[in-house]
C-alpha positions in Angstrom: -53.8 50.1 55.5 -52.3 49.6 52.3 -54.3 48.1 49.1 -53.6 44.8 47.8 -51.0 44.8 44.6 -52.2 42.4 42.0 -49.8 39.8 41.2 -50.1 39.7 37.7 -51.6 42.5 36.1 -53.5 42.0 32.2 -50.6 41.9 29.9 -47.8 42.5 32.0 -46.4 39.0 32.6 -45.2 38.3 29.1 -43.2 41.1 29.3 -39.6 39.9 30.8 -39.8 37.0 28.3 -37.9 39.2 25.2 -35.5 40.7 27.4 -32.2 38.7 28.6 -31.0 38.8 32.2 -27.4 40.0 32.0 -25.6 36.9 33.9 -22.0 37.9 33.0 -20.4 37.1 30.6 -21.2 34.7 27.9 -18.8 31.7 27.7 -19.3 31.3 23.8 -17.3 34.2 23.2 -14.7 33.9 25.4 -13.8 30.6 24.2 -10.5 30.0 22.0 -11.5 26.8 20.6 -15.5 27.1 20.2 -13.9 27.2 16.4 -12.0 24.2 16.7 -14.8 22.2 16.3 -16.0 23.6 13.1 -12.0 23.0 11.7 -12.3 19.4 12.5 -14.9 19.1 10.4 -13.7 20.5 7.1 -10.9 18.9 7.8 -12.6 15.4 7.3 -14.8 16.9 4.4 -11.4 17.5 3.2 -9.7 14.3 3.6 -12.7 12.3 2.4 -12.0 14.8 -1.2 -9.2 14.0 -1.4 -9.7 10.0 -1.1 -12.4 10.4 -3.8 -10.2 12.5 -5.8 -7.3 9.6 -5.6 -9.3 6.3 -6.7 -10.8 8.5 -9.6 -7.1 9.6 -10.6 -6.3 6.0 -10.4 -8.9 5.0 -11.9 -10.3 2.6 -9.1 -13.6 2.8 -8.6 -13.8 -1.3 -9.1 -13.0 -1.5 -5.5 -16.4 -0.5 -4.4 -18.5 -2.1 -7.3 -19.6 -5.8 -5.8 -19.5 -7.7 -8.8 -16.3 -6.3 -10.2 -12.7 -8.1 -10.8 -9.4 -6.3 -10.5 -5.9 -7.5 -10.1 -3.2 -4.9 -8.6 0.3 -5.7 -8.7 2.6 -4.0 -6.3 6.2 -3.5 -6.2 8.1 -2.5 -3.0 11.9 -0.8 -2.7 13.7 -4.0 -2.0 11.8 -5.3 -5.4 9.7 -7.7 -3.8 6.1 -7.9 -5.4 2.3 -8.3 -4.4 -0.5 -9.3 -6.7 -3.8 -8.3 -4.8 -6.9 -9.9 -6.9 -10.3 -8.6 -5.9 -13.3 -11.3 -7.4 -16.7 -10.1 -6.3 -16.4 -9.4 -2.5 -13.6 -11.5 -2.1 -9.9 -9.7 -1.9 -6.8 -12.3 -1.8 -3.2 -10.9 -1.3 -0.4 -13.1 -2.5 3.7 -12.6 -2.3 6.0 -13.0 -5.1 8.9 -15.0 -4.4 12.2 -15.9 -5.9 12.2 -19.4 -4.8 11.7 -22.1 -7.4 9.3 -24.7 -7.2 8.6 -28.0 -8.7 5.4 -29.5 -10.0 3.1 -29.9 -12.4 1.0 -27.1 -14.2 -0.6 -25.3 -17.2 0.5 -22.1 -18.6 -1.5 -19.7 -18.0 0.0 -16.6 -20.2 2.2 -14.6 -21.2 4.3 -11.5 -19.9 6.4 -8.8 -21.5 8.3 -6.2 -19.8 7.8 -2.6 -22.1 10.8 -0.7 -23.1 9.6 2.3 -20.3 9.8 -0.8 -17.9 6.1 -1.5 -17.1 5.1 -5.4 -17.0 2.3 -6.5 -19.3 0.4 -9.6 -18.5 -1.3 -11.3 -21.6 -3.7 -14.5 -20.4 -4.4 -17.2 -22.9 
């Protein structure tokens, strides 16, 4: 008859924890687009540069600050215009037209159109 065989010996059962079972191949390798992930994002640390890197040109950093006031005027292809006015939080988008009105006012200003072509707007 045979003797016994311990289980677990004194210091033998730690030693298949450092060394990997070979399961076939690993899937991490083989993979084509395990780098896709990483291009997607630097692609949106990218885009969010460049969207920094356009207010600052244009100098409009106003459009974030809360308590700021900015008026943009816009002027398409077909030569129709937009003045967007930002007061506080509050952004309001108005169209220019052509058609003439009648009423009563007050005049509010003054504008001149520049020899290079750029309209300057001069309140009172």
């Amino acid at each position: 008859m045979k003797a016994a065989r311990p289980l677990l010996r004194a210091g033998s059962g730690l030693r298949f924890l450092g060394r990997r079972q070979d399961r076939g191949p690993d899937l991490a390798d083989n993979d084509p687009l395990a780098g896709v992930a990483n291009l997607f994002d630097l692609g949106l640390v990218f885009i969010v540069g460049l969207f920094l890197a356009l207010l600052s040109s244009y100098r409009l950093q106003e459009l974030f600050d809360p308590a700021a006031e900015l008026t943009i005027v816009k002027k398409d292809a077909n030569g129709r215009l937009e003045i967007i006015s930002k007061k506080g939080r509050k952004i309001e988008a108005r169209r220019v037209s052509k058609e003439k009105t009648k009423g009563r006012g007050e005049r509010l200003g003054t504008a001149y159109r520049l020899e290079d072509g750029t309209v300057v707007y001069v309140p009172e």
